[in-house]
C-alpha atoms as an extended CHARMM CRD file, in Angstrom:
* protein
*
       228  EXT
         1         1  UNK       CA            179.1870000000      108.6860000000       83.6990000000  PROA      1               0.0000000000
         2         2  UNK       CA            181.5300000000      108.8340000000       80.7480000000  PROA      2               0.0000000000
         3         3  UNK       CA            181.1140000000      107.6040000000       77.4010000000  PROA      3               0.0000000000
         4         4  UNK       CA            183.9890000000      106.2640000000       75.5300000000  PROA      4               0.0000000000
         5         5  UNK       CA            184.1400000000      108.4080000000       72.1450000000  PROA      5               0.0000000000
         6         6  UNK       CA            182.3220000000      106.9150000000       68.9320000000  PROA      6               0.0000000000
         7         7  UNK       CA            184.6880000000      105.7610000000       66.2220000000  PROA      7               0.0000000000
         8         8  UNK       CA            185.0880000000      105.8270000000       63.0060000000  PROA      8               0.0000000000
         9         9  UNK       CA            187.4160000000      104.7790000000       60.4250000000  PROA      9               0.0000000000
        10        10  UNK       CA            190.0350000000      107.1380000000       59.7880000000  PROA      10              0.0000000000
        11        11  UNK       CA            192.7670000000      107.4870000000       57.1270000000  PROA      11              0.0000000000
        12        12  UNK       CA            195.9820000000      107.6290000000       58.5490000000  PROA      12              0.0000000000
        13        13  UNK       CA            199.0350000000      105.4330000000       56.2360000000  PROA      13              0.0000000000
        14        14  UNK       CA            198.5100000000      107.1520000000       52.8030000000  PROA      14              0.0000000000
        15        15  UNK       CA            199.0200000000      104.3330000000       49.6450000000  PROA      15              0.0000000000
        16        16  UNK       CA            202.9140000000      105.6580000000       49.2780000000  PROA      16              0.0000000000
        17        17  UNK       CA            203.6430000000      105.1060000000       53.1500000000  PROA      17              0.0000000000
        18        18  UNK       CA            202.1780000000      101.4590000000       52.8180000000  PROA      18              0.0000000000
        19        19  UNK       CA            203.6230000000      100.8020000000       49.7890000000  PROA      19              0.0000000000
        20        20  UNK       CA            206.6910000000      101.6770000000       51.0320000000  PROA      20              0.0000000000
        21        21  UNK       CA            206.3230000000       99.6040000000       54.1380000000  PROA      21              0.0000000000
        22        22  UNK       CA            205.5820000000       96.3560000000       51.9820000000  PROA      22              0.0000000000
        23        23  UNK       CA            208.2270000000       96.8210000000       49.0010000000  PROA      23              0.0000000000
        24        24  UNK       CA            211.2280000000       97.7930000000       52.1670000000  PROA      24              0.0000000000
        25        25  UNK       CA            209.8150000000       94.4260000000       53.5920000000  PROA      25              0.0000000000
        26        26  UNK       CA            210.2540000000       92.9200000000       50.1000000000  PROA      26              0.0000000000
        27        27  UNK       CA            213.9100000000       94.3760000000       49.8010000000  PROA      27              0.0000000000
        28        28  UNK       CA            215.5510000000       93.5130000000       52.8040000000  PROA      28              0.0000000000
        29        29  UNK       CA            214.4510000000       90.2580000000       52.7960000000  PROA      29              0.0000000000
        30        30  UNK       CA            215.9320000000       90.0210000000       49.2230000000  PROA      30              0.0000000000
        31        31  UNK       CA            219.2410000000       91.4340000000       50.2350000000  PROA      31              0.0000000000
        32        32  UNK       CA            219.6400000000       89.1330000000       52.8630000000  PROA      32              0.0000000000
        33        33  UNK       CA            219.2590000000       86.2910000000       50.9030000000  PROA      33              0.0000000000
        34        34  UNK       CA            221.5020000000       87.0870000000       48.1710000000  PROA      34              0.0000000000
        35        35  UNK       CA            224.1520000000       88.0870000000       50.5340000000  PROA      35              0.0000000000
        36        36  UNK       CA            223.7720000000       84.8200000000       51.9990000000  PROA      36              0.0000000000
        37        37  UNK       CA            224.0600000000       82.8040000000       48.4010000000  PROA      37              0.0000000000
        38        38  UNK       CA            226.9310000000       84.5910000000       47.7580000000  PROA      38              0.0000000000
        39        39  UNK       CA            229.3350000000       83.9520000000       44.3480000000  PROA      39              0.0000000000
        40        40  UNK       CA            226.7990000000       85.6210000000       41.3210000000  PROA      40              0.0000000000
        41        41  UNK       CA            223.7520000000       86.3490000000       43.8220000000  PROA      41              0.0000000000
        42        42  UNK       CA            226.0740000000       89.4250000000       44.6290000000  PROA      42              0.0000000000
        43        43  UNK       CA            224.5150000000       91.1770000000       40.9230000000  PROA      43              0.0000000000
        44        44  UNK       CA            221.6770000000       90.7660000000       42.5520000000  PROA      44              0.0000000000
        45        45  UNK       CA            222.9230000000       92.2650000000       46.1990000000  PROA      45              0.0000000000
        46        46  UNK       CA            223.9890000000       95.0560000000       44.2340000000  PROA      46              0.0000000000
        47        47  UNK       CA            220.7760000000       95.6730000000       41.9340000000  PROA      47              0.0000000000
        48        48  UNK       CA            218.9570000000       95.3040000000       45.2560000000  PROA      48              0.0000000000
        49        49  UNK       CA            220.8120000000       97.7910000000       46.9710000000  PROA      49              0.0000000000
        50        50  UNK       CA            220.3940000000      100.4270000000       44.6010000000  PROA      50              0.0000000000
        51        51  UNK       CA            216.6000000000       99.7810000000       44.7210000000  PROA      51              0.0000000000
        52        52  UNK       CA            217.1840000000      100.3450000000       48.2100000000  PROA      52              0.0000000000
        53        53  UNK       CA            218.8580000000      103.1790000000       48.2580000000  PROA      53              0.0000000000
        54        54  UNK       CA            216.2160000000      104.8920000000       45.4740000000  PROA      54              0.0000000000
        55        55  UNK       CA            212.8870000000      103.8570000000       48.3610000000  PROA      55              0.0000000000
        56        56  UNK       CA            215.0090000000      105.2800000000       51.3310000000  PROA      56              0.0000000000
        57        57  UNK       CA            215.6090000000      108.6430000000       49.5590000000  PROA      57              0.0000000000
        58        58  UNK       CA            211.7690000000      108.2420000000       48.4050000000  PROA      58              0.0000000000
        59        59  UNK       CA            210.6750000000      107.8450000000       51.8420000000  PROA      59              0.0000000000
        60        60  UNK       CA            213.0330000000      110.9750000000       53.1590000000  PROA      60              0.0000000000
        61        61  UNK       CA            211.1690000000      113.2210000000       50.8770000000  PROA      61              0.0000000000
        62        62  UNK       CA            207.7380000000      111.8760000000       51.5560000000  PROA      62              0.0000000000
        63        63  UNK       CA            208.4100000000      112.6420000000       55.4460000000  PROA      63              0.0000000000
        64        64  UNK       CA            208.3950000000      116.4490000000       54.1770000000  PROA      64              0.0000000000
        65        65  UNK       CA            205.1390000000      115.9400000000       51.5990000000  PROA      65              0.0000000000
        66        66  UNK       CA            203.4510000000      112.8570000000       52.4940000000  PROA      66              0.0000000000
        67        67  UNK       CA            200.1960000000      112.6870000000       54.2650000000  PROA      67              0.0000000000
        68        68  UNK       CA            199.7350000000      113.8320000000       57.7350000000  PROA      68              0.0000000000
        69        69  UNK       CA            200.9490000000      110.8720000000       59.8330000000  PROA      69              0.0000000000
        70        70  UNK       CA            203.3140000000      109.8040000000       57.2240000000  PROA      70              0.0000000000
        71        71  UNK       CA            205.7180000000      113.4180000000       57.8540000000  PROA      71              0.0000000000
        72        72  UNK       CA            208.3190000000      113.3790000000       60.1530000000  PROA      72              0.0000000000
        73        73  UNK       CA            207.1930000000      116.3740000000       62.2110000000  PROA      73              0.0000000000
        74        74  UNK       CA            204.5010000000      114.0980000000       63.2330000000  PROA      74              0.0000000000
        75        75  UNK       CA            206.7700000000      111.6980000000       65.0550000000  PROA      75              0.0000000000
        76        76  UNK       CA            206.4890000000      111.5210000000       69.1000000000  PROA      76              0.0000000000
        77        77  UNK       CA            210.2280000000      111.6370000000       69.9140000000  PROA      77              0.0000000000
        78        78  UNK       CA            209.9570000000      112.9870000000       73.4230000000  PROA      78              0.0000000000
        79        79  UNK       CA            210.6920000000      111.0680000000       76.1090000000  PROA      79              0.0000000000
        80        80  UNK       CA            208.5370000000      112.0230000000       78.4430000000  PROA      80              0.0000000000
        81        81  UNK       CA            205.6800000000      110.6280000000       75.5980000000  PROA      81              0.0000000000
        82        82  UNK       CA            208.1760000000      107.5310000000       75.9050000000  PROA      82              0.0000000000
        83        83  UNK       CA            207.8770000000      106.8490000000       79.3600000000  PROA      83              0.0000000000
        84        84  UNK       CA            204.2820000000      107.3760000000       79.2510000000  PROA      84              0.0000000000
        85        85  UNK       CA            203.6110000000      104.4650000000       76.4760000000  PROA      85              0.0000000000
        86        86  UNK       CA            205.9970000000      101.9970000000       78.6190000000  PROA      86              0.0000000000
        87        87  UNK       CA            203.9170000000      102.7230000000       81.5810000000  PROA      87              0.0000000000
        88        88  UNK       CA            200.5030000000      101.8900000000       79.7800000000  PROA      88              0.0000000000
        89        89  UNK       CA            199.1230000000      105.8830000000       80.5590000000  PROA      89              0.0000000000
        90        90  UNK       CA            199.2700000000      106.9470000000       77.0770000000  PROA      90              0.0000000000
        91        91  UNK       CA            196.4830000000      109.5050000000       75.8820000000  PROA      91              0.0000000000
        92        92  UNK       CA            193.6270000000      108.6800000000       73.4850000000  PROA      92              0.0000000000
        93        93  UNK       CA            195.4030000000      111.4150000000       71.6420000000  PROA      93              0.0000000000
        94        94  UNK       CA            198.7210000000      109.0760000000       70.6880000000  PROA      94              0.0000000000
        95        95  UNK       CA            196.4510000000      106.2250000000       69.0740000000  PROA      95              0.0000000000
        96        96  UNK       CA            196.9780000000      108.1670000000       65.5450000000  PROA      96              0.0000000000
        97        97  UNK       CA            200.0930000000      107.9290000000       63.5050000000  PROA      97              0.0000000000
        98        98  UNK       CA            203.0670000000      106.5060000000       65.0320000000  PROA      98              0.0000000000
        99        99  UNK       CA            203.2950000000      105.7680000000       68.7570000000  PROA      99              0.0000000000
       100       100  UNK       CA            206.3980000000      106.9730000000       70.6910000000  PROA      100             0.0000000000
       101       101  UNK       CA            208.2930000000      103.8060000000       70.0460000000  PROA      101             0.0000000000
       102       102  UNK       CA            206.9750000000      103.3130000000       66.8150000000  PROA      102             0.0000000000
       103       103  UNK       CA            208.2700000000      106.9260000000       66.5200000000  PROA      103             0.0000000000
       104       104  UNK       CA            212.0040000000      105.9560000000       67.3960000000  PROA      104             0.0000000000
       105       105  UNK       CA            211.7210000000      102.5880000000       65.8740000000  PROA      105             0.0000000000
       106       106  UNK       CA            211.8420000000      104.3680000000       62.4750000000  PROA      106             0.0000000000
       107       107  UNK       CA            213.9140000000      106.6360000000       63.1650000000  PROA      107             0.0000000000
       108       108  UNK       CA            216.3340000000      104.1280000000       64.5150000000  PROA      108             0.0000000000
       109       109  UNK       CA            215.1580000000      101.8640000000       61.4460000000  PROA      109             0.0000000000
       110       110  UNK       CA            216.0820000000      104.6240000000       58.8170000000  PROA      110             0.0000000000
       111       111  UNK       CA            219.3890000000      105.5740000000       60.2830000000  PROA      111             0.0000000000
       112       112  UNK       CA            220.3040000000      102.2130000000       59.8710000000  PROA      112             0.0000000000
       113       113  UNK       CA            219.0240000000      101.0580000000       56.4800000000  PROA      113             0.0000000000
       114       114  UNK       CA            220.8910000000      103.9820000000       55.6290000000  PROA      114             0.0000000000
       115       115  UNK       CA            224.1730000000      103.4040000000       56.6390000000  PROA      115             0.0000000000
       116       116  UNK       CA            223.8280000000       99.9610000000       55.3650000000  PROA      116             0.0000000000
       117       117  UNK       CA            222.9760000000      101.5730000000       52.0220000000  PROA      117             0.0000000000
       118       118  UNK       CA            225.9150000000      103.8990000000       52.2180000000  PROA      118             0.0000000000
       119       119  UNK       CA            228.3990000000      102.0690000000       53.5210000000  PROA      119             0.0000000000
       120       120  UNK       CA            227.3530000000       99.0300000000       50.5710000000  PROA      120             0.0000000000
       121       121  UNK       CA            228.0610000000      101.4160000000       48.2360000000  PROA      121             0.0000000000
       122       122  UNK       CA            231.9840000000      101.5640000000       48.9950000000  PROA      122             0.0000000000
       123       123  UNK       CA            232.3810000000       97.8300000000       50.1800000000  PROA      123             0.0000000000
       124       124  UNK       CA            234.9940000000       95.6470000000       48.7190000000  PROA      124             0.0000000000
       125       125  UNK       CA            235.7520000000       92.1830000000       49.3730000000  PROA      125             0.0000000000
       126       126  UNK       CA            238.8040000000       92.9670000000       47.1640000000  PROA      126             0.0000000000
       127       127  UNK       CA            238.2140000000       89.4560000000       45.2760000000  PROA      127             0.0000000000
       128       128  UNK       CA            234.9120000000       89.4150000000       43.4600000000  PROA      128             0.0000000000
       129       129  UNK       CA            232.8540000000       91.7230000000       44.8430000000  PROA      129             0.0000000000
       130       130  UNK       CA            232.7280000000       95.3100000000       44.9160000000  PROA      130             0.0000000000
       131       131  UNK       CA            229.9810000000       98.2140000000       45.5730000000  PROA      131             0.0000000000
       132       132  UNK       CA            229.6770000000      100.3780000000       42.6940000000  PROA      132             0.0000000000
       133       133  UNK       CA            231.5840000000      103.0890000000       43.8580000000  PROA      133             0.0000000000
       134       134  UNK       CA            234.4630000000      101.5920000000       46.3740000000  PROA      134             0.0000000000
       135       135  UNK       CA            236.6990000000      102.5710000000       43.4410000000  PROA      135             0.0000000000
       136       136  UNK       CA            236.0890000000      106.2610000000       44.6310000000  PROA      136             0.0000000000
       137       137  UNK       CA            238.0400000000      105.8220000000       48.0240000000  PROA      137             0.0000000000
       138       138  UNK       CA            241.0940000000      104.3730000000       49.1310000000  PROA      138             0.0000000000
       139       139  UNK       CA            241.2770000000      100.1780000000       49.6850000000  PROA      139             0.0000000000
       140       140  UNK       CA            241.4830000000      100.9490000000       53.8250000000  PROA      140             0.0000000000
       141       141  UNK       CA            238.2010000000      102.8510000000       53.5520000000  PROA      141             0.0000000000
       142       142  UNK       CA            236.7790000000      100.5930000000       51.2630000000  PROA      142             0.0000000000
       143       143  UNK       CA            237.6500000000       97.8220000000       54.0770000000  PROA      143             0.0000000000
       144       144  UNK       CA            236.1030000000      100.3680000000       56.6160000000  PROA      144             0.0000000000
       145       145  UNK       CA            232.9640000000      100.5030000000       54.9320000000  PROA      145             0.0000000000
       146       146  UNK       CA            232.9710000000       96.4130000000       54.3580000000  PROA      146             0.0000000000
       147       147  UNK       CA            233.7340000000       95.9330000000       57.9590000000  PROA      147             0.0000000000
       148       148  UNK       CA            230.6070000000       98.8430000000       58.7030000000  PROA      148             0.0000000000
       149       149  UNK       CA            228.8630000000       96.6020000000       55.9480000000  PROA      149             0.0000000000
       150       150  UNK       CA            228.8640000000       93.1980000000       57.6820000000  PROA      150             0.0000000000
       151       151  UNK       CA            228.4260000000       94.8910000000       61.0160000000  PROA      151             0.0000000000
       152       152  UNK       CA            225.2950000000       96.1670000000       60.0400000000  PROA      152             0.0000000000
       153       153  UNK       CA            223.8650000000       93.2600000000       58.9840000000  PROA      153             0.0000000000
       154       154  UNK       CA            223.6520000000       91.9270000000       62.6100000000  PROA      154             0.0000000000
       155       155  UNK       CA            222.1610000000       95.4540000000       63.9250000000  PROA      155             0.0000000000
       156       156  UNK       CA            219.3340000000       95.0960000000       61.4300000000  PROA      156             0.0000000000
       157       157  UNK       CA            218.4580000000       91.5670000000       61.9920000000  PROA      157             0.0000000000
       158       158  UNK       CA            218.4600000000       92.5580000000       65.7800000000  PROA      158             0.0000000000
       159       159  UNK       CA            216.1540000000       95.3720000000       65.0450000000  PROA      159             0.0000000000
       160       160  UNK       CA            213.7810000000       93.4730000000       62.6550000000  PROA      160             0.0000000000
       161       161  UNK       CA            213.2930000000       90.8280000000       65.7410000000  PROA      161             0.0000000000
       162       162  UNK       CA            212.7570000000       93.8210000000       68.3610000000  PROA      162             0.0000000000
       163       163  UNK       CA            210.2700000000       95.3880000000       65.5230000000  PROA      163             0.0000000000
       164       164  UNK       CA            208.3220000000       92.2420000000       65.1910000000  PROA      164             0.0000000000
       165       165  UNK       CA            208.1770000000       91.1580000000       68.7940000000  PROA      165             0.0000000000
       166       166  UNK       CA            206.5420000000       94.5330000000       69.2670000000  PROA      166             0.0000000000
       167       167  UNK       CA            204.0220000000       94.5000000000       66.9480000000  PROA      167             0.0000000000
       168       168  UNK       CA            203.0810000000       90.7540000000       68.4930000000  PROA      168             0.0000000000
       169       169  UNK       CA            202.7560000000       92.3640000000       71.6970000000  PROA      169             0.0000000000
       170       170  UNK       CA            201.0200000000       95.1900000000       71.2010000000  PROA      170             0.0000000000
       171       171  UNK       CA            198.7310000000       93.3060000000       69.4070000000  PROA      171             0.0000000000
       172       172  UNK       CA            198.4470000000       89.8650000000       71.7050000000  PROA      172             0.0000000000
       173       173  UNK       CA            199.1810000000       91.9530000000       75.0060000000  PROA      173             0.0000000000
       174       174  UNK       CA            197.7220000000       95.1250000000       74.5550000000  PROA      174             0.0000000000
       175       175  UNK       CA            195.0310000000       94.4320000000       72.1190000000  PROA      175             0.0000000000
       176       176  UNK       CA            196.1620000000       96.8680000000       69.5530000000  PROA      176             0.0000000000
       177       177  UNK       CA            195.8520000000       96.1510000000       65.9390000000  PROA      177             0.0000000000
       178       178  UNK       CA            198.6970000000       97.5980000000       63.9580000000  PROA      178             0.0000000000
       179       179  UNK       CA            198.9660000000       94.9790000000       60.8150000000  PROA      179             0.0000000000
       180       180  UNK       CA            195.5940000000       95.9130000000       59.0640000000  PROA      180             0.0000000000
       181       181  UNK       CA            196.0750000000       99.8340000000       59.3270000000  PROA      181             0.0000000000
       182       182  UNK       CA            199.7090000000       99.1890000000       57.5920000000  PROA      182             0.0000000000
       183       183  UNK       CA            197.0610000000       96.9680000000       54.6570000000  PROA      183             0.0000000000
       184       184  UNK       CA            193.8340000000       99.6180000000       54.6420000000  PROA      184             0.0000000000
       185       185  UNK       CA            195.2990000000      102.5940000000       55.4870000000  PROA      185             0.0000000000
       186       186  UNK       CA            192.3840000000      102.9960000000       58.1220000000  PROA      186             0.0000000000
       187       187  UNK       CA            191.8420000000      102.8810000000       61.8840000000  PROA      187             0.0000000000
       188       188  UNK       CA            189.0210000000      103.1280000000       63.8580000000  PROA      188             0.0000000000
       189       189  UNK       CA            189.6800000000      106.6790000000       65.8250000000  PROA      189             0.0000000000
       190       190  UNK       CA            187.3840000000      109.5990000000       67.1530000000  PROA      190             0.0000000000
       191       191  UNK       CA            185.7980000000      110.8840000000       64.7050000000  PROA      191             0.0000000000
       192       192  UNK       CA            187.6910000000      114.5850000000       64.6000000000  PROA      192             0.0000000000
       193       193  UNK       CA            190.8890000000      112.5880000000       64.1680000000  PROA      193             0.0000000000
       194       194  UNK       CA            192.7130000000      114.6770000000       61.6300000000  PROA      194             0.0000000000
       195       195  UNK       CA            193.2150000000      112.4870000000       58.5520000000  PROA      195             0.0000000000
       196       196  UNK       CA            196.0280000000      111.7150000000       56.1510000000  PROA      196             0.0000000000
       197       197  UNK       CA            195.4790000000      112.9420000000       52.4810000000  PROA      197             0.0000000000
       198       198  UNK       CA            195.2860000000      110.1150000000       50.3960000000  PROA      198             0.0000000000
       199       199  UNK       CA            194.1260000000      111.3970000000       47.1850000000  PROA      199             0.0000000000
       200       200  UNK       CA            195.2600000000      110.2130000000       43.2520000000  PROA      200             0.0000000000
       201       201  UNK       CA            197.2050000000      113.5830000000       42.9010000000  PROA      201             0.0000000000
       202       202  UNK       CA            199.0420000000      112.6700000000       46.4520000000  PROA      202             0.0000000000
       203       203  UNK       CA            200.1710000000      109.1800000000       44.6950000000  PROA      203             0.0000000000
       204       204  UNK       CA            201.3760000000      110.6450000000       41.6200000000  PROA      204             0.0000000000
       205       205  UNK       CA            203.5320000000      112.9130000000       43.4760000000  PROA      205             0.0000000000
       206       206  UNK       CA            204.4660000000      109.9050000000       45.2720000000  PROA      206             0.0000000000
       207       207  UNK       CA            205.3950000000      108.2400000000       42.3350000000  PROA      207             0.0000000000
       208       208  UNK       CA            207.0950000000      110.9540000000       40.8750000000  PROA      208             0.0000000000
       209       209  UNK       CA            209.2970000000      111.2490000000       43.6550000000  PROA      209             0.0000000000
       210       210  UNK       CA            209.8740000000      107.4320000000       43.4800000000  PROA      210             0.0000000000
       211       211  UNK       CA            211.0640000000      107.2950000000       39.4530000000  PROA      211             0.0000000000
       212       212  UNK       CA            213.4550000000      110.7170000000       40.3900000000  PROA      212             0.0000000000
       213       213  UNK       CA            215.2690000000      108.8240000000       43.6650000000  PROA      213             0.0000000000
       214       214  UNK       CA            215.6700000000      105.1880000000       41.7730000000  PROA      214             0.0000000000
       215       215  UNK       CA            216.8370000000      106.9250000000       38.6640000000  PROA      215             0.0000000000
       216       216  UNK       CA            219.3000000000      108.9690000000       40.8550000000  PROA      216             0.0000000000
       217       217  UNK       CA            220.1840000000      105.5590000000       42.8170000000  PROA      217             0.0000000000
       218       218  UNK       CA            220.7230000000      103.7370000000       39.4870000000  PROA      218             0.0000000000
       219       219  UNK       CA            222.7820000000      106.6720000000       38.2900000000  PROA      219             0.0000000000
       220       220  UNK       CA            225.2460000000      106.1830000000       41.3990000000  PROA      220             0.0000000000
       221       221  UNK       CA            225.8140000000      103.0250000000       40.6690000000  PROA      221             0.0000000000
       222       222  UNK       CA            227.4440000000      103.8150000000       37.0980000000  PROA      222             0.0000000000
       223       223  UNK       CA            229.7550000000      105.4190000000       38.3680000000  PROA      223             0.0000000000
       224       224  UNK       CA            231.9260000000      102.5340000000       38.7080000000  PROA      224             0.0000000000
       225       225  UNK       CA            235.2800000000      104.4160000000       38.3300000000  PROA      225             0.0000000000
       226       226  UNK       CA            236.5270000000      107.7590000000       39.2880000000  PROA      226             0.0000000000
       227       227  UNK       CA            235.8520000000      110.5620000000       36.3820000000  PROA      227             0.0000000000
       228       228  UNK       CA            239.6470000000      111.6140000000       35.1980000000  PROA      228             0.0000000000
């Protein structure tokens, strides 16, 4: 008769990837209000976005030197790992890190917040507002990058409901708790799980990183006019 493995909690979101989880949370809930306001809000939009753009380049790097399950090469992208999860056959051995949708939710998620970022950066409204560098490109891309802009805002508010109703059903359906390892940092796993390193050194790389991207972000968006 078999024994289901003994567990143990194991550290798998270092501080920096839950940080980052909770201030992107923080952000784009910010940015969607002031976008909504509107008339001097948009200072804000802007300040926002520039935060935004400094955490997405943070989290970039910290997919190369972050903690085990935090890296990018740890991601389950294949689709046969897919198909697997959807049919309820996945192995003990996916319950670490990100699951194959989680995977491609981020992914997916990143891309996105990107582009938003980006394309933010070279909107004009050609009235009041303007991103801090749509002085760089021509008023038809500037319009391009608006109409990319406002465009995006619908994709992400899709993919924020998909992302929520999947955490309520793994975790009312399925029975999987995915909220309290994004707060602790722990879940209970075999005990030769590999774990993240999570260690006072880690986090001041971390932060580090962090100060370099929002300085370069807030750099960016001085560059309000073309050097001559």
């Amino acid at each position: 008769m078999s024994t289901r493995p003994s567990r143990t909690p194991i550290r798998i979101w270092d501080l920096p990837t839950r940080l980052f989880h909770w201030l992107l949370v923080l952000l784009v809930t910010g940015m969607f209000v002031t976008a909504t306001l509107g008339g001097l809000w948009m200072d804000w939009h802007v300040r926002l976005g520039q935060a935004m753009c400094g955490l997405l380049l943070f989290r970039l790097f910290w997919g190369i030197l972050g903690g085990r399950w935090s890296r990018f090469s740890s991601l389950r992208l294949q689709l046969s790992a897919l198909m697997q999860q959807l049919s309820g056959q996945s192995p003990a051995s996916m319950e670490a890190g990100h699951s194959p949708s989680g995977s491609w939710s981020v992914v997916i998620m990143l891309l996105a917040l990107l582009t938003q970022t980006i394309s933010g950066l070279f909107s004009s409204d050609d009235i009041a507002f303007a991103g801090p560098l749509a002085a760089w490109v021509s008023s038809d891309s500037s319009r391009w990058f608006t109409r990319i802009h406002l465009w995006g805002q619908n994709l992400i508010l899709a993919l924020l409901a998909l992302h929520i109703l999947a955490v309520l059903f793994q975790s009312l359906v399925r029975g999987k708790t995915l909220m309290a390892p994004m707060l602790t940092g722990d879940k209970p796993l075999p005990a030769d799980t590999p774990a993240s390193r999570d260690k006072p050194a880690s986090w001041l790389l971390a932060l580090l990183l962090l100060c370099l991207c929002v300085a370069f972000a807030w750099w960016l968006g001085t560059l309000s006019s073309p050097l001559l």
